[in-house]
C-alpha positions in Angstrom: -50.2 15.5 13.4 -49.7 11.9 15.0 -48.4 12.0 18.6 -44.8 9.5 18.9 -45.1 6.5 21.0 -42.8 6.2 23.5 -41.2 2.9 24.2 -38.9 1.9 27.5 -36.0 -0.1 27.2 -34.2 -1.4 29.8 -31.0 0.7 30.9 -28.7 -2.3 30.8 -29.7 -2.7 26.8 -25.9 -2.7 25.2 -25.6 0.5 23.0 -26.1 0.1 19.2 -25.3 -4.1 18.8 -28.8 -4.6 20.3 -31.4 -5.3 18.4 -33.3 -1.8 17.1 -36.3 -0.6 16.0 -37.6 -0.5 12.5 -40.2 0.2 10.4 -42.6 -3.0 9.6 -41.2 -4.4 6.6 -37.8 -2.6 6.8 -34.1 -3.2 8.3 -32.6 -2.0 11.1 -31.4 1.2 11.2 -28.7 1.1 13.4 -26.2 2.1 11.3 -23.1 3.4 14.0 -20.9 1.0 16.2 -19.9 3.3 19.4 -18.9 1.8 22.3 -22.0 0.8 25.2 -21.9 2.7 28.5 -21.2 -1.0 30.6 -18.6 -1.6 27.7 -17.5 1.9 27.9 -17.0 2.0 31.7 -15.1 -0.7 32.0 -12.1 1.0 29.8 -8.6 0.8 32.6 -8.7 3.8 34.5 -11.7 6.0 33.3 -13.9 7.6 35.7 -16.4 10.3 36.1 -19.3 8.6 34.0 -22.6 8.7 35.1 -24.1 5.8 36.2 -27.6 4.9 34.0 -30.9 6.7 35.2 -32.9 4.3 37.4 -35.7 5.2 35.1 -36.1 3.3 31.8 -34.6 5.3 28.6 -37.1 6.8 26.5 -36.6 6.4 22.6 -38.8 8.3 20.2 -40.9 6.4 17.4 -43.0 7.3 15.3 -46.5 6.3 14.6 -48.3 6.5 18.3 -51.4 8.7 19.1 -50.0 9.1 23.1 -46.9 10.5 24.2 -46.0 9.9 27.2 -43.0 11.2 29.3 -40.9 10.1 32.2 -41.4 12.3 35.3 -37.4 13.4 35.7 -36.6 15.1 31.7 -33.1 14.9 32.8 -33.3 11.3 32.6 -35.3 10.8 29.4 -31.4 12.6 28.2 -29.3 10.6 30.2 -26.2 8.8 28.1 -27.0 5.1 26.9 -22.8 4.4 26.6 -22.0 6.5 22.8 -24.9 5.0 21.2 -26.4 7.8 18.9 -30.3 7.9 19.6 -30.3 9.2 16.5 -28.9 5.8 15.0 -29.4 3.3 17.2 -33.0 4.4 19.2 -34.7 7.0 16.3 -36.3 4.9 13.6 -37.2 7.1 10.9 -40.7 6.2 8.9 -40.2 3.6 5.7 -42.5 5.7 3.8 -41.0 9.0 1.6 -42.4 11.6 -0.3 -40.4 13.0 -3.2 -38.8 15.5 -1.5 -39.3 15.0 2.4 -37.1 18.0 3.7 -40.2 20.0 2.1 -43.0 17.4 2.6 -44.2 17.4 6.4 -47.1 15.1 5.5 -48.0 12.1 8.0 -45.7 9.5 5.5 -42.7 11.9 6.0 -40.1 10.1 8.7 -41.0 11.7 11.9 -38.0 13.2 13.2 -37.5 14.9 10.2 -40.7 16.3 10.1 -39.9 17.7 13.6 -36.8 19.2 12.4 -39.0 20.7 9.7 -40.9 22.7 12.9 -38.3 24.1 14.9 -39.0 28.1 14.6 -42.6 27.3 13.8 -45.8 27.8 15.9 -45.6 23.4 16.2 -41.8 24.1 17.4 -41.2 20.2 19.2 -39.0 22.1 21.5 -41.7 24.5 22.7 -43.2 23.4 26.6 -45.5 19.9 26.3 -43.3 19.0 22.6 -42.1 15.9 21.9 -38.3 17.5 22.5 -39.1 19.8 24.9 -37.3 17.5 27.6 -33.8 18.5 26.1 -34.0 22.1 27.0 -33.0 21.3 30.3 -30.4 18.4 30.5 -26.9 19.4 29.1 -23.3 19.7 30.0 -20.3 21.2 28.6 -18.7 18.0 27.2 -21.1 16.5 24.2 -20.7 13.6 21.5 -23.1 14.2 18.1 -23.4 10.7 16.2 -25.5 11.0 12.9 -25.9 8.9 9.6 -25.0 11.1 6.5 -28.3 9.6 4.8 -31.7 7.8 5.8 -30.5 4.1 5.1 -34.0 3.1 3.6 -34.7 6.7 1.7 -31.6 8.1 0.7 -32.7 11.6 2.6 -30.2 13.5 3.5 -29.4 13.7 7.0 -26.3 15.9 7.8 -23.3 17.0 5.8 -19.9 17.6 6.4 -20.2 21.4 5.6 -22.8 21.4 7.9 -20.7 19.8 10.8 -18.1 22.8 10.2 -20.6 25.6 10.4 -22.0 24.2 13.7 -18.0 24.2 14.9 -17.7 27.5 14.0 -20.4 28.8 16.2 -19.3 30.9 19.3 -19.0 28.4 22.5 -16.8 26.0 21.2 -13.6 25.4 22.6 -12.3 22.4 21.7 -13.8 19.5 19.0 -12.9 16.8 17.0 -14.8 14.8 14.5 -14.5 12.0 12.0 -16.6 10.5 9.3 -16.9 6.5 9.6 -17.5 5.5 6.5 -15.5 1.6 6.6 -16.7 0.4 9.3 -19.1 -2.9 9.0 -21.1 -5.3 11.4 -19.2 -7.4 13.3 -19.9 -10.9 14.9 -20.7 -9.5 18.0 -23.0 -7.0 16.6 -24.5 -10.0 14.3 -25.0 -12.6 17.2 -27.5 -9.7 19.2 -29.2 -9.1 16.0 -30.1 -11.4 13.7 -31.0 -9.0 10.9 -27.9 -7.9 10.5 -24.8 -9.5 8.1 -21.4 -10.0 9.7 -19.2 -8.1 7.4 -21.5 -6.1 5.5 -20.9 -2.2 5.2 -22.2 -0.1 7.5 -23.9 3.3 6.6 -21.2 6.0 6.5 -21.8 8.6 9.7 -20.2 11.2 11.8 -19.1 11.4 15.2 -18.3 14.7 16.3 -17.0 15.2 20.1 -17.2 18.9 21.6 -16.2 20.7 24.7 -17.7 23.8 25.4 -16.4 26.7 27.9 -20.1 26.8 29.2 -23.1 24.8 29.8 -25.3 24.4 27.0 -28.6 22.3 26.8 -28.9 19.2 24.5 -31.5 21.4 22.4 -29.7 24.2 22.0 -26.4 21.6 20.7 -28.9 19.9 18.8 -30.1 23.2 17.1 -26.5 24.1 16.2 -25.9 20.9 14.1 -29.9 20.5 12.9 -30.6 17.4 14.4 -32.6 16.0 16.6 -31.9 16.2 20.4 -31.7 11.8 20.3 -28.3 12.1 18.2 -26.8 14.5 20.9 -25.3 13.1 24.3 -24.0 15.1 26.9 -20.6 13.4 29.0 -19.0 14.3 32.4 -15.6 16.6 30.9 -13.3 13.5 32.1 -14.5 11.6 29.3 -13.7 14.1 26.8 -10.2 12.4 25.7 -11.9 9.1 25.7 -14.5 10.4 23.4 -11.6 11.3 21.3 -9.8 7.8 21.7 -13.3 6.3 20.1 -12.9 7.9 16.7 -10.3 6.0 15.4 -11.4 2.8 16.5 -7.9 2.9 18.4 -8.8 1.5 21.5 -7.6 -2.8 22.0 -11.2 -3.2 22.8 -12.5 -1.6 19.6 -9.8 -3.7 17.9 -10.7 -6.8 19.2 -13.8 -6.6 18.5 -12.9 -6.2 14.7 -13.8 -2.7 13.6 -11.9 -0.7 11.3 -8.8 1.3 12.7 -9.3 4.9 11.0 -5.9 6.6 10.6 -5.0 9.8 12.6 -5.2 11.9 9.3 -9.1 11.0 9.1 -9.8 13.1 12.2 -10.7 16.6 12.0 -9.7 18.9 15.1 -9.6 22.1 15.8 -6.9 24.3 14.3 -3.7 24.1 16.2 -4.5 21.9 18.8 -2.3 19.0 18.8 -5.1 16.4 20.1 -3.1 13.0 19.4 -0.5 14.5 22.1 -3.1 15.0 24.8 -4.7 12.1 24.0 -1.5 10.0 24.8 -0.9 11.7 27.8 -4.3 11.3 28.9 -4.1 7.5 28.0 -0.8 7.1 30.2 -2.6 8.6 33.2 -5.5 6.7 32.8 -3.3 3.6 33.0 -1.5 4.1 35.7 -4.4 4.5 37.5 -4.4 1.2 37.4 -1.0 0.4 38.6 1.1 -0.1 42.0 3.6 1.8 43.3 6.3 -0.5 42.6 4.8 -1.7 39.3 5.2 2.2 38.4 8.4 2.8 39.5 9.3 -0.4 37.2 7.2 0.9 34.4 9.1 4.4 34.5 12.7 2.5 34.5 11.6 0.3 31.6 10.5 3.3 29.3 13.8 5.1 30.4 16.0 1.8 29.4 13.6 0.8 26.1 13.4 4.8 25.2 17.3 4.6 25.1 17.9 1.4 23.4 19.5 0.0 26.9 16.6 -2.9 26.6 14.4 -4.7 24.2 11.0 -5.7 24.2 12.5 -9.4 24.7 14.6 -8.4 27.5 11.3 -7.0 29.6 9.2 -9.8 28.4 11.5 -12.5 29.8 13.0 -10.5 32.7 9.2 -8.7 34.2 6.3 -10.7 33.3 4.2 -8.6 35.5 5.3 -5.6 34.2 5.2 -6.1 30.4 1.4 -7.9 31.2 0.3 -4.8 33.4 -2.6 -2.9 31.6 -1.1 -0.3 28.5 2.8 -1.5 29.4 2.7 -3.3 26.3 1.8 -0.8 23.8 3.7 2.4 25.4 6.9 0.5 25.6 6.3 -0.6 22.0 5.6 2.9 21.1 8.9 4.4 22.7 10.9 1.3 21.2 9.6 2.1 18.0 10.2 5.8 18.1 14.1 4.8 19.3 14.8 2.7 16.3 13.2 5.5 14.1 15.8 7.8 15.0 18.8 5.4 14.9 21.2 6.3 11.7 20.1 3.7 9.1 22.8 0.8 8.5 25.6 1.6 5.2 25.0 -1.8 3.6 22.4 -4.5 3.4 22.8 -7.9 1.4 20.0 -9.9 0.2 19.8 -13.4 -0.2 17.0 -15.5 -2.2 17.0 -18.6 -1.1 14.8 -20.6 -4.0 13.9 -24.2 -4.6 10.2 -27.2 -4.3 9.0 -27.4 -1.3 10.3 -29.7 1.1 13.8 -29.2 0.4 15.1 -27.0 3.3 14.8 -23.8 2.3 13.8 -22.1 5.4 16.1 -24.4 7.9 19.2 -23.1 5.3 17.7 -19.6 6.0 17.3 -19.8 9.8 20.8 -21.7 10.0 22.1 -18.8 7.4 20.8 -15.6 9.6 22.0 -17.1 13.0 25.9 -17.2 11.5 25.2 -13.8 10.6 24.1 -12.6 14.2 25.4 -15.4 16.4 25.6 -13.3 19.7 22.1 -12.2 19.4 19.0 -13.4 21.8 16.6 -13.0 18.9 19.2 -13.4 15.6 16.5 -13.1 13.2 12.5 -11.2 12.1 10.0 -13.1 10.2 8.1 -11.2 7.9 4.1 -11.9 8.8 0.9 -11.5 6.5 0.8 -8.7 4.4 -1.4 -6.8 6.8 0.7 -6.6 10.0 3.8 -7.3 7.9 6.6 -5.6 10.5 4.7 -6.1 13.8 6.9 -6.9 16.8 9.8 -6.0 14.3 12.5 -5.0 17.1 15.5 -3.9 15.9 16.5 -7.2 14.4 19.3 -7.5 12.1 18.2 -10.3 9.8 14.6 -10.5 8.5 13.5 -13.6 7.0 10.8 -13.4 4.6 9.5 -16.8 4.4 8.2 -18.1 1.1 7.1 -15.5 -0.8 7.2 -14.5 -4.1 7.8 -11.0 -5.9 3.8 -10.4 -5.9 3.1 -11.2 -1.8 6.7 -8.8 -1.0 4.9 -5.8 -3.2 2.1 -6.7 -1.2 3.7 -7.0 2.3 5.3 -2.9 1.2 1.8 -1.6 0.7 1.7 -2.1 -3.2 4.5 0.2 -2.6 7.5 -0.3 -5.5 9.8 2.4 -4.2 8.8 1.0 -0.8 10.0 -2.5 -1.2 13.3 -1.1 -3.4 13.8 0.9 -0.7 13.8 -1.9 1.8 16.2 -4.2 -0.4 18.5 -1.1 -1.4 22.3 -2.4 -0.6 22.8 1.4 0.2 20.8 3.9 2.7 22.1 6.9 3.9 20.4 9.6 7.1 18.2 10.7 4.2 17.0 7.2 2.9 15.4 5.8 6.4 13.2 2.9 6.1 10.3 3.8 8.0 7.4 1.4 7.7 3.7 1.1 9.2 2.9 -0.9 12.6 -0.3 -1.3 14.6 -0.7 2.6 15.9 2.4 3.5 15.1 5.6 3.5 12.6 9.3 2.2 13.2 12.8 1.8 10.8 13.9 -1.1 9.4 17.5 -1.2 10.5 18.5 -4.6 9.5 21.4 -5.2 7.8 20.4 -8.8 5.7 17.2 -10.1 4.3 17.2 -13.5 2.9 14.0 -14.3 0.9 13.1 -18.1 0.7 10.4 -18.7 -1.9 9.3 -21.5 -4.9 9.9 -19.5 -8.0 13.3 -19.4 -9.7 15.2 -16.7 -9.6 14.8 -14.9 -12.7 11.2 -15.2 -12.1 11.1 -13.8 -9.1 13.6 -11.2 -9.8 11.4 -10.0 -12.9 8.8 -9.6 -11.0 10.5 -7.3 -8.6 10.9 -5.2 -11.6 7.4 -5.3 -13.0 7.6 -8.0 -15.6 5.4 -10.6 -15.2 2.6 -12.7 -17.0 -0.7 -13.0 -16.6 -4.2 -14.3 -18.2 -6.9 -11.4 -18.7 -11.0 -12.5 -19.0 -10.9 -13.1 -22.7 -8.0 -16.0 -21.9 -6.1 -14.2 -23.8 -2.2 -14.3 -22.2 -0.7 -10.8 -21.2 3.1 -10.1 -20.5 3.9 -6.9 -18.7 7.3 -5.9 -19.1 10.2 -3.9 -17.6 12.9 -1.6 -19.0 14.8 -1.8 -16.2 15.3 -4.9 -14.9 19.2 -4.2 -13.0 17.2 -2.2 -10.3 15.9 -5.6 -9.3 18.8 -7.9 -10.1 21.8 -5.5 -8.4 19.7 -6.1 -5.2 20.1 -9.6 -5.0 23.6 -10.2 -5.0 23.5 -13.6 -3.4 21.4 -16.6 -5.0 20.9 -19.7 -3.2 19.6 -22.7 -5.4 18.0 -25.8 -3.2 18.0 -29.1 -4.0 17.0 -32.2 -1.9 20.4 -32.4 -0.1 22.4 -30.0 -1.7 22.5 -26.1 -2.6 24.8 -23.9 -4.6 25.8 -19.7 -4.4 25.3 -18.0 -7.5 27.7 -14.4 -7.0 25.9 -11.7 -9.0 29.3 -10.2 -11.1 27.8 -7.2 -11.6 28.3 -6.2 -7.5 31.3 -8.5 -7.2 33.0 -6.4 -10.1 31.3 -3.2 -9.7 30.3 -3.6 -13.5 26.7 -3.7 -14.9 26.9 -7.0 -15.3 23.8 -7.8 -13.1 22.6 -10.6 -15.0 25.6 -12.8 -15.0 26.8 -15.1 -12.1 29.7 -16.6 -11.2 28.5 -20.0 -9.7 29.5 -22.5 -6.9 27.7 -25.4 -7.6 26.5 -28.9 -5.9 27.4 -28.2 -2.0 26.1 -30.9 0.5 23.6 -29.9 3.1 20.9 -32.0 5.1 19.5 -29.5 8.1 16.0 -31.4 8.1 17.8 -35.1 9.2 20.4 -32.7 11.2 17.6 -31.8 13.5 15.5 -35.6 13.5 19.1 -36.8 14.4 20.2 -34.4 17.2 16.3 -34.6 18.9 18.2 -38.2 20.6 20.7 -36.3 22.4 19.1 -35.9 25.5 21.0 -33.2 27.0 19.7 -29.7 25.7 22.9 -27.7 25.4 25.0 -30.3 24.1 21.8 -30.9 21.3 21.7 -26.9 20.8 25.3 -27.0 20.6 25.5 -29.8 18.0 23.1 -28.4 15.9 24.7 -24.8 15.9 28.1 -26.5 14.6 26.6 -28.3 11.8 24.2 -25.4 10.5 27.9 -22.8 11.2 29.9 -25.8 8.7 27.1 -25.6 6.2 26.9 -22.0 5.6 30.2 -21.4 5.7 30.5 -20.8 2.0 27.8 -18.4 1.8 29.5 -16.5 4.2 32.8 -16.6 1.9 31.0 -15.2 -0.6 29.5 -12.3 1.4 32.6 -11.5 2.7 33.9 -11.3 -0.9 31.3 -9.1 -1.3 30.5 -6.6 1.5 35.1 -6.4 2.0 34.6 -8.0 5.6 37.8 -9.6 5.0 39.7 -6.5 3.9 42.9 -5.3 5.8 41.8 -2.4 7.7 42.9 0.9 6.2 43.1 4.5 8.5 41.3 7.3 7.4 44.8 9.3 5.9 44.8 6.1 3.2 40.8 6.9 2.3 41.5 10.5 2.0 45.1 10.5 0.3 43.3 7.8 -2.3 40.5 10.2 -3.1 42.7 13.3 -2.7 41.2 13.9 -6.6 37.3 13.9 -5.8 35.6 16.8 -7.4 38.4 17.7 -9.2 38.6 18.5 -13.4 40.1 15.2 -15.2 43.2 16.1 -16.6 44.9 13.8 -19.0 48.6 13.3 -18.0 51.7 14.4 -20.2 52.5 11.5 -23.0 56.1 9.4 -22.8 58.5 9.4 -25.5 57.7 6.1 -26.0 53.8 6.8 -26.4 54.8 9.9 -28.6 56.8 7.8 -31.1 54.5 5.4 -31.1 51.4 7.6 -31.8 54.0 9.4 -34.8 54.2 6.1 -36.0 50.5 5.5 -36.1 49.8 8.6 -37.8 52.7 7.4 -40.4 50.9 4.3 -40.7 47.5 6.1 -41.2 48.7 8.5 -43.8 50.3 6.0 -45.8 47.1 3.9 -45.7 45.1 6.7 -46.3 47.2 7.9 -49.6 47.5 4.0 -50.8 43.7 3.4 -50.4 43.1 6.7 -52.0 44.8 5.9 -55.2 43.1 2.6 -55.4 39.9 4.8 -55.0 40.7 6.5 -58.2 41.4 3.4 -59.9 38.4 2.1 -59.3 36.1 5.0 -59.8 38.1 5.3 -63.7 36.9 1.5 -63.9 33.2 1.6 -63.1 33.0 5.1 -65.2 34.4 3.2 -68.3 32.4 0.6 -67.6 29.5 3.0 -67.4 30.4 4.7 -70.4 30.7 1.7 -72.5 27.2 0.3 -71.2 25.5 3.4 -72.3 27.1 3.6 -75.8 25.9 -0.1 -76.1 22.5 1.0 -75.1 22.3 4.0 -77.5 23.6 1.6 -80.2 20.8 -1.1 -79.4 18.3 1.8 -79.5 19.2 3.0 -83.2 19.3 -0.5 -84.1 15.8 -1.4 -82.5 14.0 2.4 -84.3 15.8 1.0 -87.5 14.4 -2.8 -87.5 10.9 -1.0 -86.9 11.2 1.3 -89.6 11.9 -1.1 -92.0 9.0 -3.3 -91.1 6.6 -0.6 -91.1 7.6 0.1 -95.2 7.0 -3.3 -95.9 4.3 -4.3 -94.1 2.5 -0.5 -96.0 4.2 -1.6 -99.1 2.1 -5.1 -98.8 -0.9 -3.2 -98.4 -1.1 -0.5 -100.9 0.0 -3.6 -103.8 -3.2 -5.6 -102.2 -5.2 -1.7 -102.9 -6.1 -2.2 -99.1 -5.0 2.0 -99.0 -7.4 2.8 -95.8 -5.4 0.3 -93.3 -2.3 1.9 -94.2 -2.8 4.4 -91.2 -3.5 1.5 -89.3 -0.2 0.0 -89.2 1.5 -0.3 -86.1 4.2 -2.4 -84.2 3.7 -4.9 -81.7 6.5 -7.0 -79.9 5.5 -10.9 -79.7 7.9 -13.1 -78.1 10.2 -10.2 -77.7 10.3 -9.7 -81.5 8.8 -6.5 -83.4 6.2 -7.3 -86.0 4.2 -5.1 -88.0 0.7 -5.4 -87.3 -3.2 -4.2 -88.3 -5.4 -3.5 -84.8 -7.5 -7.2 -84.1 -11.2 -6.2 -84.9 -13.1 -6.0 -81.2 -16.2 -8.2 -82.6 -17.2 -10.3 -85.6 -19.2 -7.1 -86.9 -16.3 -4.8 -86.7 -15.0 -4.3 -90.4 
């Protein structure tokens, strides 16, 4: 058997982005991306991680003749940050067998090979084996990283199956584990090693994170999940909960960095331990580690008010910099302003506007003018729909969102691909039930907005079609497809307000269908050709050089220019409608739910209905007669064509008769007695003739 080399790295190495070993002639295999121990240490707050040994970490390769171990075993063990030494230190041979879980011969990988001996005579955990050093080092608090399969052989490595039977085992008291399989190189990880590709998939692995009720060795941990002692790390128990925070990729420093963000239902934990509660918990503690006295006692008021709804992000932005830049502020107070507007009652009624024209022409000035007449008390009057990724990030209670130049395709997108989702946002009716909850960075809030004015390039039936699913599109053959909807008034009642811009003017199109309460959807009643010109507003107003009385200028012209689209949403929504108490709701629909009964007729409407039914017998009894007239006409006309047929007929059997004598009569005076059989008729130019059959050859006699 070949002895491993051992080869010393120095302990400040950076975890799995620097550069690792592999085979001559093969690629890395560093495969996972876990945090390194300096990166890991300097998380706000953590403690109770080990410093690195002062002696070297010892990584097992194959292919030496000489091993060689540190003096202190507990060192050779000692935690290199998360990095898995089964990933990121254990280079696996670039030779295979065809089978080499049953194949232990010198071009098997090595570590697999070794796994191959444990229970055997040649046990590598026995005293003076290449793993015997993990019998001793352990803890109760452990991370397990492994590849699911050899990235140059395909073998096998672990399995999820085989990660639940090792959970199962007797000892456990707490776990968690995930399987990464999004995650790719990023440029950090790229500019350390050259080999690798920015972007490029990484091989899918686990990371599973334990805690224990007692001490147990690396080996005997390793044994549990059948792997080798290198993909097993023991961790002080502080960092159990941070081990936990690394799964999902949650942390801002795994964010920043680039790499995936794994959703909360990827993680696997152990039945009925509610692990995303502790680990918030344990997240706010370890952040106000990091905070003053005073800065806590603000932090604690600023929940309280944003938890309520007293205070918006905004208002703690601009009033306590320090506070809302303090480490974790920023995201807790998101969280508890996001869980506030989840639980607010949605709004009755929301109007959309599309706001369509070229580009260049205003659009979004007519919008931004538009949505601060519709919230002009407001700090922030209006949202701005992002990218499609982070659509409703920041969203904080706003009631206007402006989604800036998009069309129906990059909406569906900005909902998820998510029809129901984006009707569901643009439905003019919600109710406790129908909350719009929608996706933000670690979290989910409502949408409680009451307008959304689109502003895009595509007309309006365009764009309104494609809401609905019809649109048009070339396939690879060049051939032109059209996709089509059945329903296209689920789109158009949702749009009651149309805003056509021109350079310098615009016009309100009033769907009649939700003016009316009709189904008219697809008709407008239109306002056409009104002046507007918010671009040279603003180029003119930038030479007033006294701020308010500009912001003030500008406000008055953008209020007189949108004044008829308000109209027409008042005409809409009843803004403008007397008040009414709620006896005058109630006595109006005292009849709800109650069977329709049709009321007693007038003397009037009974004579008049006798009369009818006069009329209608009369016409029913004159048209009647004339029904037997004519049926007595077209049966003598009948009759008299089929005595005329019968009569043609006789005629026709007698003219053929009489031509047949004469035409035998001709041949028995010529003594031509044999052809006489052979007499028939035969119609030429519609006249009978008696005729002999035409011979089919010259031969024929």
């Amino acid at each position: 058997m070949t002895s491993p080399t051992i080869t010393t790295f120095s302990p400040t190495r950076e975890g799995p982005s620097a550069p690792t070993l592999a085979p001559e002639g093969g690629t890395p295999s560093c495969e996972n991306d876990c945090l390194s121990t300096a990166e890991w240490n300097e998380k706000q707050g953590f403690e109770g991680i080990s410093e690195q040994p002062k002696n070297p970490v010892v990584l097992v390769v194959p292919g030496s003749s000489a091993p060689t171990f540190p003096c202190n075993s507990n060192d050779n063990a000692r935690d290199t940050g998360l990095v898995s030494r089964a990933v990121g230190s254990v280079v696996f041979g670039s030779e295979t067998t065809k089978n080499d879980w049953n194949d232990y011969s010198e071009s098997t990988p090595e570590a697999l090979r070794f796994l191959g001996l444990v229970g055997t005579d040649e046990d590598p955990y026995r005293d003076g084996g290449p793993w015997a050093y993990a019998n001793e080092p352990g803890g109760r608090v452990f991370m397990i990283t492994q590849n699911l399969s050899h990235p140059s052989t395909g073998q096998t490595l672990i399995t999820t199956e085989q990660v639940g039977k090792a959970l199962a085992k007797k000892g456990v008291k707490r776990f968690a584990w995930i399987l990464h399989d999004k995650d790719v190189y990023t440029s950090a990880e790229v500019a350390k090693n050259s080999a690798l590709v920015q972007g490029s998939p990484k091989a899918p692995h686990v990371h599973v994170v334990i805690q224990r009720s007692s001490f147990a060795s690396i080996a005997q941990v390793a044994r549990a999940f059948g792997v080798p002692p290198q993909c097993v790390e023991p961790k002080p128990p502080s960092a159990f909960l941070d081990l936990v925070e690394y799964l999902t990729h949650e942390n801002p420093k795994q964010q920043a960095a680039g790499k995936h963000l794994y959703d909360d239902s990827e993680v696997h934990a152990s039945k009925g331990w509610d692990w995303r509660t502790d680990l918030e918990e344990h997240k706010i503690a370890r952040q106000e580690k990091g905070l003053g006295k005073a800065l806590q006692r603000r932090r604690k008021e600023a929940a309280l008010k944003v938890a309520g709804g007293e205070w918006s992000l905004d208002h703690v932005r601009k009033h306590d910099l320090e506070l809302w830049s303090a480490p974790g502020v920023m995201s807790h107070l998101k969280g508890l302003r996001a869980d506030y507007l989840a639980s607010l009652a949605p709004p009755l009624e929301v109007v959309n506007f599309y706001v369509f024209g070229p580009g260049g022409v205003g659009k979004d000035l007519l919008a931004h003018a538009l949505a601060r007449s519709l919230n002009p008390t407001a700090e922030k009057p209006y949202f701005t729909v992002g990218g499609s990724n982070v659509s409703f990030e920041d969203y904080d209670g706003e009631e206007v969102i402006i989604w800036s130049d998009f069309r129906a395709s990059t909406m569906l997108d900005a909902c998820r691909r998510d029809r129901g989702l984006l009707f569901r946002v643009l439905g003019p009716y919600r109710d406790a039930s129908e909350k719009v909850i929608v996706n933000v960075k670690g979290s989910h809030t409502q949408l409680v907005n009451r307008v959304n004015i689109v502003t895009g390039p595509d007309d309006y039936k365009t764009f309104l079609n494609g809401l609905a699913g019809e649109y048009a599109y070339t396939n690879r053959m060049g051939v032109k497809v059209v996709q089509t909807s059945e329903n296209k008034d689920q789109a158009y009642r949702r749009f009651p307000l149309i805003i056509p811009v021109q350079e310098g003017e615009f016009s309100i199109y009033v769907n009649l269908g939700f003016l009316n309460g009709t189904r008219e959807y697809d008709q407008y009643e239109r306002h056409e050709r009104l002046r507007h010109n918010l671009e040279l507003l603003n180029r003119r107003c930038q030479a007033i050089t006294d701020a308010a009385e500009r912001e003030s200028a500008i406000r008055q012209i953008e209020a007189r220019t949108v004044a008829p689209i308000l109209e027409q949403r008042a005409r809409l929504t009843g803004s403008d409608d007397e008040s009414v108490s709620v006896d005058d709701i109630l006595s109006e629909f005292a009849t709800a739910g109650q069977k329709i009964i049709e009321p007693e007729p007038t003397p009037e409407e009974i004579e008049a209905g006798e009369r009818a039914e006069a009329n209608a017998r009369t016409w029913a009894v004159a048209h009647q007669a004339l029904d037997i007239i004519e049926a007595d006409r077209r049966a003598a006309e009948y009759k008299a064509a089929e005595e005329r047929r019968k009569a043609n007929e006789l005629a026709r059997e007698q003219r053929e008769r009489e031509m047949l004598a004469a035409k035998k009569a001709e041949l028995a005076a010529a003594g031509q007695l044999d052809l006489i059989p052979k007499v028939g008729i035969e119609y030429i130019d519609g006249k009978p003739r008696a005729t002999l059959p035409r011979p089919k050859n010259q031969w024929d006699l």
